[in-house]
Structures are given as C-alpha cells and as structure tokens.
N, C-alpha and C positions, 0 to 999 in steps of 0.2 A: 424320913418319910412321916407324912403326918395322918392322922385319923378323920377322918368326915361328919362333920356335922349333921345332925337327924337331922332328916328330910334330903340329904342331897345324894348316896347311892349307897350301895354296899358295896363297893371296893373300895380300898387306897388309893387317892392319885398317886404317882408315878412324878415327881419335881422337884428337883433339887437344883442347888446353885443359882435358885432365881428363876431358871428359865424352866418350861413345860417343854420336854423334848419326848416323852413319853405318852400314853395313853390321856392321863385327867390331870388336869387342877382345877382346884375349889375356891371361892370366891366369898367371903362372907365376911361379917365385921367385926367377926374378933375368932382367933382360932384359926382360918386358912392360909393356906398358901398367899393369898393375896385379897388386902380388902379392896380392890376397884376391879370389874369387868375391864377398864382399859389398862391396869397393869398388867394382867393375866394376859389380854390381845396380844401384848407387846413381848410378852415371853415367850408366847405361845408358837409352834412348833407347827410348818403346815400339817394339817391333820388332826389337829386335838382336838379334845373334848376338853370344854370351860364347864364347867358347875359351879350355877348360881345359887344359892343358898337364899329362902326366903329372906325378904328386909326391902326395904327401901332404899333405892342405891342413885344419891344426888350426881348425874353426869350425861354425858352425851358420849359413849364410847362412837371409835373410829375401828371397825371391821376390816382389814385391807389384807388378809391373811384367809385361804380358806378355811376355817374352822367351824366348829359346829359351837352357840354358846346357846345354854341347854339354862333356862331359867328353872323355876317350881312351880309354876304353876301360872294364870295370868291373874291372880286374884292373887295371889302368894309375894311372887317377887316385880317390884313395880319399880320401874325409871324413872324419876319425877327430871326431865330433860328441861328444867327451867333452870337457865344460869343464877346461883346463886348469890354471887360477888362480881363486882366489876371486875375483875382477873379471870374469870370463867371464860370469856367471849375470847380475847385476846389468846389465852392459853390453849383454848381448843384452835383458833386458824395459827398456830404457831405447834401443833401436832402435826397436821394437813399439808403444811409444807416441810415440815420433818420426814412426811412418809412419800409427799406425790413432789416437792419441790418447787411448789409452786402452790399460791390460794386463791381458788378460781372461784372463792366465795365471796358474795357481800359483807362487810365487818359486822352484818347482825346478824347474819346468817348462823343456827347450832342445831340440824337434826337430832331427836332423839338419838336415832343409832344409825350414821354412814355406815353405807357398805362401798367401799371401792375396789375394782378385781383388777384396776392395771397399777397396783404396788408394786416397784421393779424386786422383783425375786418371790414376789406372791402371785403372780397372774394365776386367774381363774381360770376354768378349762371343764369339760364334759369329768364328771367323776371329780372333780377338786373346787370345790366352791364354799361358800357361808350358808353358815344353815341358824336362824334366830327361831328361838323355838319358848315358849311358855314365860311370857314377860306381860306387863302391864306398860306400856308407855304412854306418859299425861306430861304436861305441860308445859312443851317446845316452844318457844313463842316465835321464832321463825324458822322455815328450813321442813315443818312437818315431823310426824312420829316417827317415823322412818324414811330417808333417803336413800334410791339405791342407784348406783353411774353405771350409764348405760353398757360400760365394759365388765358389768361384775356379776355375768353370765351366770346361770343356772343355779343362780342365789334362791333358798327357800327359805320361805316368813310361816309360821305356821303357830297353832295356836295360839293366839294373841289379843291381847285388847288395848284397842289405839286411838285413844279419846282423851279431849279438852286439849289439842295442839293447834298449832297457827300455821303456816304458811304463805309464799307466795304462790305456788305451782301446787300446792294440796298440804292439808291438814292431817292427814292419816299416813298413806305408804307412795310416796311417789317415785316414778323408777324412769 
C-alpha cells in the first residue's frame, strides 16, 4: 500500500496487484499507483474513486467504467487533450475498439475525456455512473472537451473548466 501525495486526500488508497478493486487510487507522476488517468480507468473496479493529483496530464482518457475520477481542482490539475505524436490518434481509436469493439469514430476524432455507459460488463444505470469532477480540459482539436454517448446515463461533469477545444458537434461538453 502506498502513501498519498499532498494535495490528493487523507486516506491510503486501497490497490494492489495493478488493479483498484478497493475504495482509491491515486494518479500522479511520480510516486502513485499509476501515472495516467487512463491506466488507473482500466484497473479500476466499478465503484472507485481515481485521485488525480495536481499536474498536467498529456491524454485523452476513455471513461466506460462507472467511477468517480476526482481531479484537484480546475485550475490545479489540467488535461492538455491535444495529441501529442502521431501515435496518439491511432492509439486512442485502437482503445475504443478494445472496450466497445468497434470505432464509430472519424480517424481525427480524440475528446478530451469519452465517457461511454454501454461497455459490456460496465453499463451504466441509476446509482452507478461516471462522475468527472475538478479537472481543467484545453486543447482537443477534435471530438470537444468532453464527449459523453447517449448510453452513458446519469453521468455527472461538475466543477470544471472546458476551454480552447475544437469540435465538430461542440467544443466544450457534447452529450
């Protein structure tokens, strides 16, 4: 069990073996359980709580689990969701078809942060959903700050700030 980085709570996560099967894991870039929001997604247990740790974190996570992913603040920890290398794009619709089986995306298409609720073994449902919470997301260049498919029910976005993205269908939160 490992110890938490100032600023992200006062308990221990609760993660061993890789995978969050327990209450928390923590997110940050040197010292956590995991340094990507999308490694932690993918260990992640339905029900947990991700702790982002303030920083800057280069990526486009895929949400398809209902968890809760709990940033520092929107001024603290910030998504910069501009692909960075040409292996970004490709890498992200080769996740999308890892989880749904299919990519029902354009090849430039990379939201800041998908949310999808009909991942087979994750459906959404009243009381089990994603919850994005205290994040900064800039510079998606297609796809918007956040995309959420229309199956990924009682999904909540809350304190955030969702500026200088692109889209075809909206530039901020399109659902």
């Amino acid at each position: 069990m490992r110890g938490l980085t100032p600023g992200l709570a006062t308990f221990a996560p609760l993660c061993s073996g890789g995978a969050c099967t327990a209450v928390a894991c923590t997110v940050c870039a040197n010292g956590c359980e995991y340094a990507t929001i999308q490694a932690a997604l993918d260990a992640a247990a339905d029900g947990c709580l991700i702790l982002v740790a303030p920083g800057v974190y280069n990526e486009n996570p895929i949400v398809y689990k209902p968890v809760t992913v709990q940033g520092s603040g929107m001024d603290n920890t910030i998504l910069n969701a501009q692909p960075l290398s040409v292996d970004t794009l490709p890498a992200w619709h080769a996740k999308v078809v890892s989880i749904l089986g299919a990519d029902p995306f354009a090849a430039t298409v990379a939201p800041g942060f998908m949310v999808f609720g009909n991942a087979p073994g994750h459906l959404f449902s009243a009381g089990l959903s994603a919850h994005i919470d205290g994040f900064q997301v800039t510079g998606a260049i297609t796809g918007g700050g956040i995309a959420i498919d229309t199956l990924a029910h009682n999904t909540q976005i809350s304190n955030m700030k969702i500026r200088g993205n692109q889209g075809m269908c909206a530039g901020g939160v399109s659902l």
